[in-house]
C-alpha positions in Angstrom: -123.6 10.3 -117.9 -122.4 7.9 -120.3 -119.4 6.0 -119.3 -118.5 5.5 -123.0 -119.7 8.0 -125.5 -118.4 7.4 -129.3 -119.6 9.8 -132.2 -119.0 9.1 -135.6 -115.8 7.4 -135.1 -113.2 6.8 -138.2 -110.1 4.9 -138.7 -108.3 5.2 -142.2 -104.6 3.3 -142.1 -101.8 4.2 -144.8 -102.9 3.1 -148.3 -106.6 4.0 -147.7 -107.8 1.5 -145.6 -110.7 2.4 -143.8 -111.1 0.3 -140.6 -113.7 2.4 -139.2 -116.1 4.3 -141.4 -118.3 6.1 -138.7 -119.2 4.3 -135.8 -121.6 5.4 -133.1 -122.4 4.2 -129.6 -122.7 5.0 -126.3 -122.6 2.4 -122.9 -124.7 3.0 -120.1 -122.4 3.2 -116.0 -123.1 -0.3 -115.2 -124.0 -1.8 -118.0 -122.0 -5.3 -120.2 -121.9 -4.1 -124.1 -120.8 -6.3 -126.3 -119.1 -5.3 -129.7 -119.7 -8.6 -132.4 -118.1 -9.8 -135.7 -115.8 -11.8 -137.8 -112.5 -10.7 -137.9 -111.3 -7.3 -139.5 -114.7 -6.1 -139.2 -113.3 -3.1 -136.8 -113.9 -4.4 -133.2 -109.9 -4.2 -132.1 -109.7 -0.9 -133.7 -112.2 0.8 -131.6 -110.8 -1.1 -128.4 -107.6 0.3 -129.3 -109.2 3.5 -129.5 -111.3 3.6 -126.9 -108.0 2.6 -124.9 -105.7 5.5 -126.1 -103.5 2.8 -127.5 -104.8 4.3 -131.1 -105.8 7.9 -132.1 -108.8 7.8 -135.0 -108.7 9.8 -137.5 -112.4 11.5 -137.5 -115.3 11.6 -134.7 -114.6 11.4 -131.4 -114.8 9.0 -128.2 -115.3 10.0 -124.5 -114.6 7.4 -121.6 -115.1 8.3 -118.0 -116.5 11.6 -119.2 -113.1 12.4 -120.6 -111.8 12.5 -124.4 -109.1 10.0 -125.3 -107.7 11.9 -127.5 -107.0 15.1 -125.7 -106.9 13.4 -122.3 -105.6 10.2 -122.4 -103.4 10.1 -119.4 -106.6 10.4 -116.9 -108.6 7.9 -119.1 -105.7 5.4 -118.8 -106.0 5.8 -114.7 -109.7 5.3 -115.0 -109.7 1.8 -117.1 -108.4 -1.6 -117.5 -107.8 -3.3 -120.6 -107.3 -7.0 -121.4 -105.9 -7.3 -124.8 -106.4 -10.2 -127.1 -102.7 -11.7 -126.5 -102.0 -12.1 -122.9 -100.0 -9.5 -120.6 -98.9 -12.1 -118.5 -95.5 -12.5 -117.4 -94.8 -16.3 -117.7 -91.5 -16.2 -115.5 -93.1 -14.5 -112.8 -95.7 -15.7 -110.7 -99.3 -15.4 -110.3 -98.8 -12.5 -106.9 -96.1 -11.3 -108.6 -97.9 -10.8 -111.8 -100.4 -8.8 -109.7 -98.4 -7.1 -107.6 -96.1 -5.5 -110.5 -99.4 -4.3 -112.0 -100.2 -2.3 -109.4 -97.3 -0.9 -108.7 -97.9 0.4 -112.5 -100.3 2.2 -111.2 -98.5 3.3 -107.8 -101.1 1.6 -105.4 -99.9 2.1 -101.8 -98.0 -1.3 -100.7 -100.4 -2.2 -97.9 -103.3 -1.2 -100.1 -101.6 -3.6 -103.0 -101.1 -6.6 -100.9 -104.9 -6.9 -99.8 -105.8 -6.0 -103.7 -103.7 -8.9 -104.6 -105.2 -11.4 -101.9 -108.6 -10.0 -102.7 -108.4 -10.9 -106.7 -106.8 -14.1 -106.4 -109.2 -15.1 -103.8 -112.0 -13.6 -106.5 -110.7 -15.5 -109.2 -109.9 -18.8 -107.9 -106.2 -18.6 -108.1 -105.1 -18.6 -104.1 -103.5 -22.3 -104.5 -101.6 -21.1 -107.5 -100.4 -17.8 -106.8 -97.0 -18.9 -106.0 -96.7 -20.6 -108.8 -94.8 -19.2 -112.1 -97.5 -18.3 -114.5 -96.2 -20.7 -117.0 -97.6 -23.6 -115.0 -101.1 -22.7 -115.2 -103.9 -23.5 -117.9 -105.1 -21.1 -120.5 -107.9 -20.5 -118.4 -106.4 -19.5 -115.3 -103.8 -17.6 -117.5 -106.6 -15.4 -118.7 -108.0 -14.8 -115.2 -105.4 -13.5 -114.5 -104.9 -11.0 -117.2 -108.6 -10.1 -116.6 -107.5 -9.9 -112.6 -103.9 -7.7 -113.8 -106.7 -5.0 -115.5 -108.8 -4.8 -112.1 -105.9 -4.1 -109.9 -106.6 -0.4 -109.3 -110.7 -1.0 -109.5 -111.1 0.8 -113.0 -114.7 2.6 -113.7 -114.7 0.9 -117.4 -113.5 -2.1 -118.2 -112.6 -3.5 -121.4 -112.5 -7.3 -122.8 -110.6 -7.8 -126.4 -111.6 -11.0 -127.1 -112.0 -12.5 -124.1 -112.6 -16.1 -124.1 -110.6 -17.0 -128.1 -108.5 -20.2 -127.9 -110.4 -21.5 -124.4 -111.4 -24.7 -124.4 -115.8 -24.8 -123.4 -115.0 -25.0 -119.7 -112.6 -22.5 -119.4 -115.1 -20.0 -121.4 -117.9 -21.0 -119.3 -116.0 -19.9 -115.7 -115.1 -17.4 -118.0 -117.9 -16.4 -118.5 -119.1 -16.6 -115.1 -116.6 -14.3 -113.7 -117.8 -11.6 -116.4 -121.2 -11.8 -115.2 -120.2 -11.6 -111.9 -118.3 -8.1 -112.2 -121.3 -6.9 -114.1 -123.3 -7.7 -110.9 -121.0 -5.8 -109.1 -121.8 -2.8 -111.3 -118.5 -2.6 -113.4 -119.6 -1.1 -116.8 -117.8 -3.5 -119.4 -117.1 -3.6 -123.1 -116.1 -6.9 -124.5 -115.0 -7.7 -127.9 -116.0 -11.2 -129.6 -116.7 -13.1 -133.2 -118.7 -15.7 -130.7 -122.7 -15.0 -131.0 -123.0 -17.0 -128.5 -120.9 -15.0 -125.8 -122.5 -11.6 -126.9 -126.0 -13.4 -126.4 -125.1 -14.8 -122.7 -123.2 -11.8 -121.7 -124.4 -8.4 -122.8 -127.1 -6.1 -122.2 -127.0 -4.7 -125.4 -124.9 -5.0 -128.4 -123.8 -4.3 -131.8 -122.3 -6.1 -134.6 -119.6 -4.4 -136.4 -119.4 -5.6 -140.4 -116.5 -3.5 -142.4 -116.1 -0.9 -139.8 -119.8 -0.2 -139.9 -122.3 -0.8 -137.2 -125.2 -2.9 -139.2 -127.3 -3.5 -136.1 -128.0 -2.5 -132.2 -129.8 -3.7 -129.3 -130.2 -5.8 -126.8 -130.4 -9.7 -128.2 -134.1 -10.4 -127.5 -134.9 -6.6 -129.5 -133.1 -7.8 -132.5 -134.4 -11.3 -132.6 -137.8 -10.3 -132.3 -137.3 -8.5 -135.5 -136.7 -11.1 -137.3 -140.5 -12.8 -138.2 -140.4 -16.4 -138.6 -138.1 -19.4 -139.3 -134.6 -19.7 -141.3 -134.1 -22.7 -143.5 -130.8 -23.3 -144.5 -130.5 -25.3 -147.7 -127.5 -26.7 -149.3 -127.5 -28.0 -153.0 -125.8 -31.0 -154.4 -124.1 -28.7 -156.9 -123.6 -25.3 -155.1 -123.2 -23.4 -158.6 -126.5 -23.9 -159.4 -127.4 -21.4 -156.3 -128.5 -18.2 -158.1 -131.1 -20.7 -160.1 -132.3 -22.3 -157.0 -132.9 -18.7 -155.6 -135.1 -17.5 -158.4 -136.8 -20.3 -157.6 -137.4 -20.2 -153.8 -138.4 -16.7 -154.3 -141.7 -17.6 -156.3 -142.6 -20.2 -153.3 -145.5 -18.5 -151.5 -144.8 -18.1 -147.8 -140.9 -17.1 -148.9 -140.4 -14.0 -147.1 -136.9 -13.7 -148.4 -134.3 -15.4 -149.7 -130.3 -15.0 -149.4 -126.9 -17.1 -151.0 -123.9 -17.4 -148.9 -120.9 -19.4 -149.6 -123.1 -22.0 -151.5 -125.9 -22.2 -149.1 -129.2 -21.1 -149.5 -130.8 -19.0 -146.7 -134.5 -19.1 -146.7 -137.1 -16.8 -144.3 -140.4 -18.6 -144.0 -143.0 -18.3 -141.3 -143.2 -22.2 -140.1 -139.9 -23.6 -140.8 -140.8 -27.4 -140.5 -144.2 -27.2 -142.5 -142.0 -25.0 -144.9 -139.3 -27.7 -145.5 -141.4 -30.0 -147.6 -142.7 -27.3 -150.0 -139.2 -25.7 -150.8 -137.7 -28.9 -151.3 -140.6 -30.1 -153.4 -140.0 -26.6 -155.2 -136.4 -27.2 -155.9 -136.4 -30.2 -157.4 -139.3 -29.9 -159.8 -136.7 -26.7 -161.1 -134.1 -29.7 -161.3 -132.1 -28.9 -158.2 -130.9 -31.7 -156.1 -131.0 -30.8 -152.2 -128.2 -32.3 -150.4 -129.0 -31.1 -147.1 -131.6 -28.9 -144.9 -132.4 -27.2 -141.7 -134.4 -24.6 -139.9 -134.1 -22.7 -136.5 -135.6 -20.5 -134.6 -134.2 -16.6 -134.8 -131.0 -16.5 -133.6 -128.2 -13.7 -133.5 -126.8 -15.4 -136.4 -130.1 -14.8 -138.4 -129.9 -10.9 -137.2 -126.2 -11.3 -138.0 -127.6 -13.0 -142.2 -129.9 -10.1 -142.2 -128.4 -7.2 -141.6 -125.2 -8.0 -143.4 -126.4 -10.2 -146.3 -123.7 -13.1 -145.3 -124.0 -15.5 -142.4 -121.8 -15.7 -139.6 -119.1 -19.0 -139.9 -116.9 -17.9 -136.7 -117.7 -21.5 -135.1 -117.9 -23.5 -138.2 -121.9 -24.9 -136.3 -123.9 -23.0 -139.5 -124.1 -26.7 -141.5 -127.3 -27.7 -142.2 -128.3 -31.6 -141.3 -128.3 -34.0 -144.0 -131.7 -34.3 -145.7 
């Protein structure tokens, strides 16, 4: 059995806005699925979903075997759920935090004491847990909130934008403590806009682009299907793009060629032998390259490909200077 199940799942809000235009997906027991894209795209949506806190509007979603729609009550005793803005209570302090959670969830006081010494232990928090939650960092802050939703050891967790507004070394032990409850055989969905995360964390994945789902797989499936190189070219007058496309696309070896905000995204086979020719192209057609660079596949390049726009979440898409 699946421990999530979602079918053709639709979200329209007053005034005809269609969040989610028929999803599907399904998440092995066990396994760390990762749901990717820029903002608005529909990843919250289905979280609230999936976590009774919304109720779509078509399709249907199963979690734990059981229908969040009809049976929400049980599914709400069977996960946790971090939300994007932190659950934690600032006045109160780190046990305390974790100790009110689970008396939420009516855990047995004995039981609840070891719980709490267990997670805190877990989670590197023991020399702060007696200290008011408004002392700590924004990392430990969030390992706590991810600690509040394992309090009464869910079957299905779920991460809403885990790791936003982290600094890198918070995110990396962040990171670390999500792989290390996947070890432990926690099935976990985690929202993100960072390719990177979804790359390092999940099994599989899928990237979510105006409520649709535009691609699924595991990371290494979807980058093998992209042949080749990407060259990223940016002109001196970024108008002239449509021109400078026509005239990519009549460069042999071009598999395919695609304008975002300005840029020019080229598909070639060798990237670095490419770079010479396309240049050379473009400015016998009287375009002036300002700057260029190539890569290897990336989720990005799945990200260019199967939506027709690249992916700017962490500003790194820039192309060197030529």
């Amino acid at each position: 059995m699946n421990a999530i199940q979602v079918t053709d799942l639709k979200k329209t809000y007053a005034g005809g806005i269609e969040a989610l235009r028929g999803i599907s997906f399904e998440v092995a027991q066990g396994e760390v699925f990762a749901l990717l894209g820029p903002n608005g795209a529909g990843k919250s949506t289905t979280m609230r979903i999936l976590t009774t806190l919304s109720t779509p509007t078509g399709g249907e979603a199963r979690v734990a075997g059981l229908d969040v729609t009809r049976e929400g009550a049980k599914v709400r005793l069977r996960i946790g759920y971090v939300a994007q803005n932190p659950g934690v209570d600032q006045f109160a302090t780190g046990r305390e935090n974790l100790m009110l959670q689970g008396r939420l969830f009516r855990l047995p006081p004995d039981r609840l004491a070891a719980r709490c010494d267990e997670l805190l232990r877990l989670f590197g928090l023991e020399d702060a847990a007696n200290r008011t939650a408004q002392t700590y960092s924004g990392g430990m802050k969030r390992r706590l909130d991810v600690a509040m939703g394992l309090i009464h050891q869910p079957e299905v967790l779920f991460l809403d934008e885990p790791t936003t507004g982290l600094d890198p070394e918070s995110r990396s032990r962040m990171w670390s403590e999500i792989r290390r409850l996947a070890q432990g055989g926690l099935t976990i969905l985690l929202t993100t806009h960072y390719l990177e995360e979804a790359d390092q964390l999940a099994r599989r994945l899928a990237i979510v682009d105006h409520g649709q789902i535009v691609a699924e797989g595991t990371p290494e499936q979807l980058k093998k299907k992209l042949a080749g190189d990407r060259v990223a070219l940016e002109l001196a007058r970024p108008e002239q793009a449509e021109g400078a496309s026509a005239a990519l696309q009549s460069v042999e070896g071009v598999e395919s060629v695609v304008i975002d905000a300005g840029l020019l995204y080229a598909r070639v086979r060798h990237g670095a032998r490419a770079i010479p020719t396309l240049v050379a192209a473009l400015e016998s057609a009287g375009f002036e390259v300002a700057e260029v660079a190539t890569r290897r596949p990336s989720l990005d390049d799945v990200y260019l490909a199967a939506t027709g726009h690249a992916y700017h979440a962490d500003g790194d898409d820039k192309p060197a200077r030529a």
